[in-house]
N, C-alpha and C positions, 0 to 999 in steps of 0.2 A: 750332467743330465738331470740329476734329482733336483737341482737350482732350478732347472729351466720348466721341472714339471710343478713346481711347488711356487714359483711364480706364477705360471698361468692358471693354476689352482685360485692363487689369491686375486689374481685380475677377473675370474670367474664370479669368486663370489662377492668383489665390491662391486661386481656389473648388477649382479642380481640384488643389492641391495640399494633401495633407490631414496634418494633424498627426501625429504618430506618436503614438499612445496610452500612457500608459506602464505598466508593470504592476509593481508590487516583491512576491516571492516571499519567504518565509521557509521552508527545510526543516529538519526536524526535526531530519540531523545528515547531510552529506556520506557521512561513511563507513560505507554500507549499500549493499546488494547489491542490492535493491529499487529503492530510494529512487534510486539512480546512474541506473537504467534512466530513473526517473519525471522526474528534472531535467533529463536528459541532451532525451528526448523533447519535455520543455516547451519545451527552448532552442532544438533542430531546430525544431520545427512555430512557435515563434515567428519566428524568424529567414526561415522560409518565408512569412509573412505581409508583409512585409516593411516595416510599419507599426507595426508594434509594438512599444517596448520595454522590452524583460522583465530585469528586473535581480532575481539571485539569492542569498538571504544562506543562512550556515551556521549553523545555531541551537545548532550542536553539544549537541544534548541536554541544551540549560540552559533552562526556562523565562523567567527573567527577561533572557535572552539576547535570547530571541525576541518577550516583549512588548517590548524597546527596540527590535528592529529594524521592530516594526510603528509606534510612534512614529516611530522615524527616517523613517519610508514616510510617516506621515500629513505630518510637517514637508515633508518634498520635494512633496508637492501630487501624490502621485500619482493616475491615473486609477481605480486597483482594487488589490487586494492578494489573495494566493493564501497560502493556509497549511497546510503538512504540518503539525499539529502535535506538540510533543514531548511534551505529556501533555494527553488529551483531557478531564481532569476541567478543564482551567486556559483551558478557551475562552468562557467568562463574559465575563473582561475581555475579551481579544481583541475579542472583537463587540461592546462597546461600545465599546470605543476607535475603531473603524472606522464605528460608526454612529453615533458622535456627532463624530465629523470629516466625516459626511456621504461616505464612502466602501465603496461595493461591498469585500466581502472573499468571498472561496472559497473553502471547506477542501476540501482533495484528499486521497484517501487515509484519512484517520483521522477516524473520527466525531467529531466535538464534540459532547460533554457537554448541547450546549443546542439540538440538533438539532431539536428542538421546537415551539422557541422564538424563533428565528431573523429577525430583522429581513427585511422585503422586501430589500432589498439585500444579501439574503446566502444562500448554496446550498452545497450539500456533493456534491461529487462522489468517487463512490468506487465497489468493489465491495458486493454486499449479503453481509458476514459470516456472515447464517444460511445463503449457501448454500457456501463455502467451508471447514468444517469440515464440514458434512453431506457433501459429496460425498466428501471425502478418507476420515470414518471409513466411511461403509457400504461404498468400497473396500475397507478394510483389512478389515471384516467380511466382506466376501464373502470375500474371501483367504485367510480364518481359518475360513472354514467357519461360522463363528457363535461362533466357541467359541477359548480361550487366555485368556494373559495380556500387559498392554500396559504399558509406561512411555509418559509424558508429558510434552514437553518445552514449556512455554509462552513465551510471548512477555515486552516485558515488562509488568507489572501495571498501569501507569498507563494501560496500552494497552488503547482500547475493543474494539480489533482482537483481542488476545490473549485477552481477558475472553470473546468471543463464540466464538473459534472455540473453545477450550475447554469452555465449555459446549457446544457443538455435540456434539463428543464426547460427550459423557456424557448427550445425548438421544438420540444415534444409539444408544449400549450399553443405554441405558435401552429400546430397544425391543425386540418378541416376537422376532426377528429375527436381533439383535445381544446379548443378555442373558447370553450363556454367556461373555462374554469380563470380564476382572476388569481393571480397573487397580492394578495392585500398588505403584506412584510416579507421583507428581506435582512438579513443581518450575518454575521460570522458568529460562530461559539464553539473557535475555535479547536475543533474535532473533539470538545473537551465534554463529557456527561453532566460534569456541575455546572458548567456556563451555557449547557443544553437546556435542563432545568432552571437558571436564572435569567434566561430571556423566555423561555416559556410562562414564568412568571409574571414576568413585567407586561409582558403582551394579556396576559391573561389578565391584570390588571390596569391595564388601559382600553378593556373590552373588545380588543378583536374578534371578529365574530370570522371565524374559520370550520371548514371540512376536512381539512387533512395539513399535516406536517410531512412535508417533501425535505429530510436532512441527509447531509452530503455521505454521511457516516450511523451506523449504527448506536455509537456512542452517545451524540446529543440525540440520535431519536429514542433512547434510553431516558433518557435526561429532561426530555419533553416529556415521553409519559410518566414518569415519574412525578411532574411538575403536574398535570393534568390531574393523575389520580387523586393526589392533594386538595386540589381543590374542585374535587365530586366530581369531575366531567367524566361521563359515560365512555369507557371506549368503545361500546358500540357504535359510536355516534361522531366518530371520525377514523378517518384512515391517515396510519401510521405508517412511512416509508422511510428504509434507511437504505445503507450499503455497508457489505463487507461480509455477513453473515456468521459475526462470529458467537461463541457459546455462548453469552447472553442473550445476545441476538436473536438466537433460536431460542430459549429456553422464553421468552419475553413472546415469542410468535408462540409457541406452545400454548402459553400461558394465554391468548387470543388479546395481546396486547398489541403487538406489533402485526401491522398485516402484509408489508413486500419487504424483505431484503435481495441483494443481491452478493452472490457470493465471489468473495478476490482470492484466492489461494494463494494465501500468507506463504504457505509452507513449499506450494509449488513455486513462487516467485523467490524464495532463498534459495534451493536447490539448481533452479534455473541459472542465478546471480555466480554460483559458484561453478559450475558446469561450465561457465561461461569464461570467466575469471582463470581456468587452469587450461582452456582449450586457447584463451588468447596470450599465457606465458609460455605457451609450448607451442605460439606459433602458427597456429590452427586456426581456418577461417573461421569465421563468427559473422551472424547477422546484427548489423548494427539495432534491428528492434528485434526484443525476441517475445509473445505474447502469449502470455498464460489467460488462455477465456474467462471471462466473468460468466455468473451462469444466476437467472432469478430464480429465488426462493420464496414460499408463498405458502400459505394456509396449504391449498392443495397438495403440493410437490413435497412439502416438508418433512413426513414421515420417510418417503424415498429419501429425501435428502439426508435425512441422520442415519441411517440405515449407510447409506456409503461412507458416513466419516468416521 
């Protein structure tokens, strides 16, 4: 009898002791302004779980970087896998590699390519693109009256992200509304602040004559005024639009430098990614998109806005 109490004693308490799940992460590239907030976020809200563990690689903006570390993830038998990825045309394989290991994967952040098309066991959590350029250009239009001229600074090309909010743009100008304003240049600087400020440069020394920078990111619109301030240009005397809204961001709007961001919740779209990731290892429906709001920030709203972060 004392065998049979003293077994089901221990089958008690291995019941109530639960596995730690594990999760392997691939992000796109460490050193981003965004991206910092979004892994930073995942590792906080994982660690607060306190069952799960989330192990995070640096894909350093090499694709074949980052399908080895989803192989390296399938070999270790992990529970789920999370992918920022670094070029959203290259997530074909990824989702097969992961559905044919029989393993839940999550893209966070950046659409994949095959959004579409997507195995049960796979979701994309992120913001919705069309409404993150739409909100940032009809700011800058409204600020402009309807009417000027803009440069554009894009994200980079392989990015669904870039591709979308870019076009965004150029629906917003395309409208009755918006129609008096010209884009006079367009180019990529690759979501990067120093290549923000080196084609802000160049443009500024080949005489563009511009009203506003429409940049796909907060970073190069960092990077432009940066470049501006340099060389004397008033910021009163154009309107500065990014995305992402993060603490320079704001600190740069503050400062009456930057005049629209829009805000992505880095830290919402980690927490989502993983939420996501241990509801499809256990089995658990999931919506193939899952959509954390963008939300604009602006001279006005600003104070309310840091008041809630």
């Amino acid at each position: 009898m004392k065998k049979v109490v003293l077994t089901g004693a221990l089958a008690i308490l291995m019941g109530t002791t639960a596995r730690a799940e594990t999760i392997g992460a691939s992000m796109a590239v460490f050193d981003d302004k965004f991206g910092t907030v979004l892994r930073i976020g995942m590792d906080d809200y994982a660690k607060s779980l306190n069952e799960v563990d989330l192990q995070i690689e640096d894909a350093l903006n090499d694709v074949a970087k980052q399908q080895s570390q989803i192989q390296n993830f399938i070999a270790a038998g992990v529970d789920a896998i999370i992918v920022q990825p670094v070029d959203t045309d290259a997530t074909v394989t990824l989702s097969k590699l992961a559905a044919d290991a029989g393993i839940p994967l999550v893209y966070v952040n950046r659409e994949p390519v095959n959004i579409n098309t997507l195995p049960e066991s796979q979701a994309f959590v992120a913001s919705n693109e069309l409404d993150s350029g739409t909100l940032q250009t009809k700011e800058v239009c409204r600020l402009l009256n309807g009417k000027g001229k803009a440069v554009v600074l894009m994200g980079e090309l392989s990015n669904q992200a870039a591709r979308v909010r870019t076009k965004d743009i150029h629906d917003v100008i395309a409208t009755e509304a918006c129609k008096g304003i010209e884009i006079v240049e367009e180019q990529t600087a690759n979501w990067q602040r120093t290549q923000g400020a080196d084609l802000m440069t160049n443009w500024l020394s080949a005489g563009f004559e511009f009203d506003a920078v429409i940049a796909n990111n907060d970073e190069m619109a960092i990077g432009a005024i940066q470049a501006l301030k340099a060389a004397g240009r008033s910021m009163d005397s154009v309107v500065v639009g990014g995305i992402d809204a993060t603490d320079d961001a704001v600190s740069a709007m503050a400062a009456g430098d930057l005049d629209v961001s829009v805000f992505q919740d880095a830290v919402g779209q980690g927490k989502g990614s993983i939420d996501a990731a241990l509801k499809l290892a256990r089995h658990e429906p999931v919506e193939r998109r899952i959509y954390i709001p963008f939300e604009l920030v602006t001279k006005e709203n600003l104070a309310a806005f840091q008041a809630r972060k």
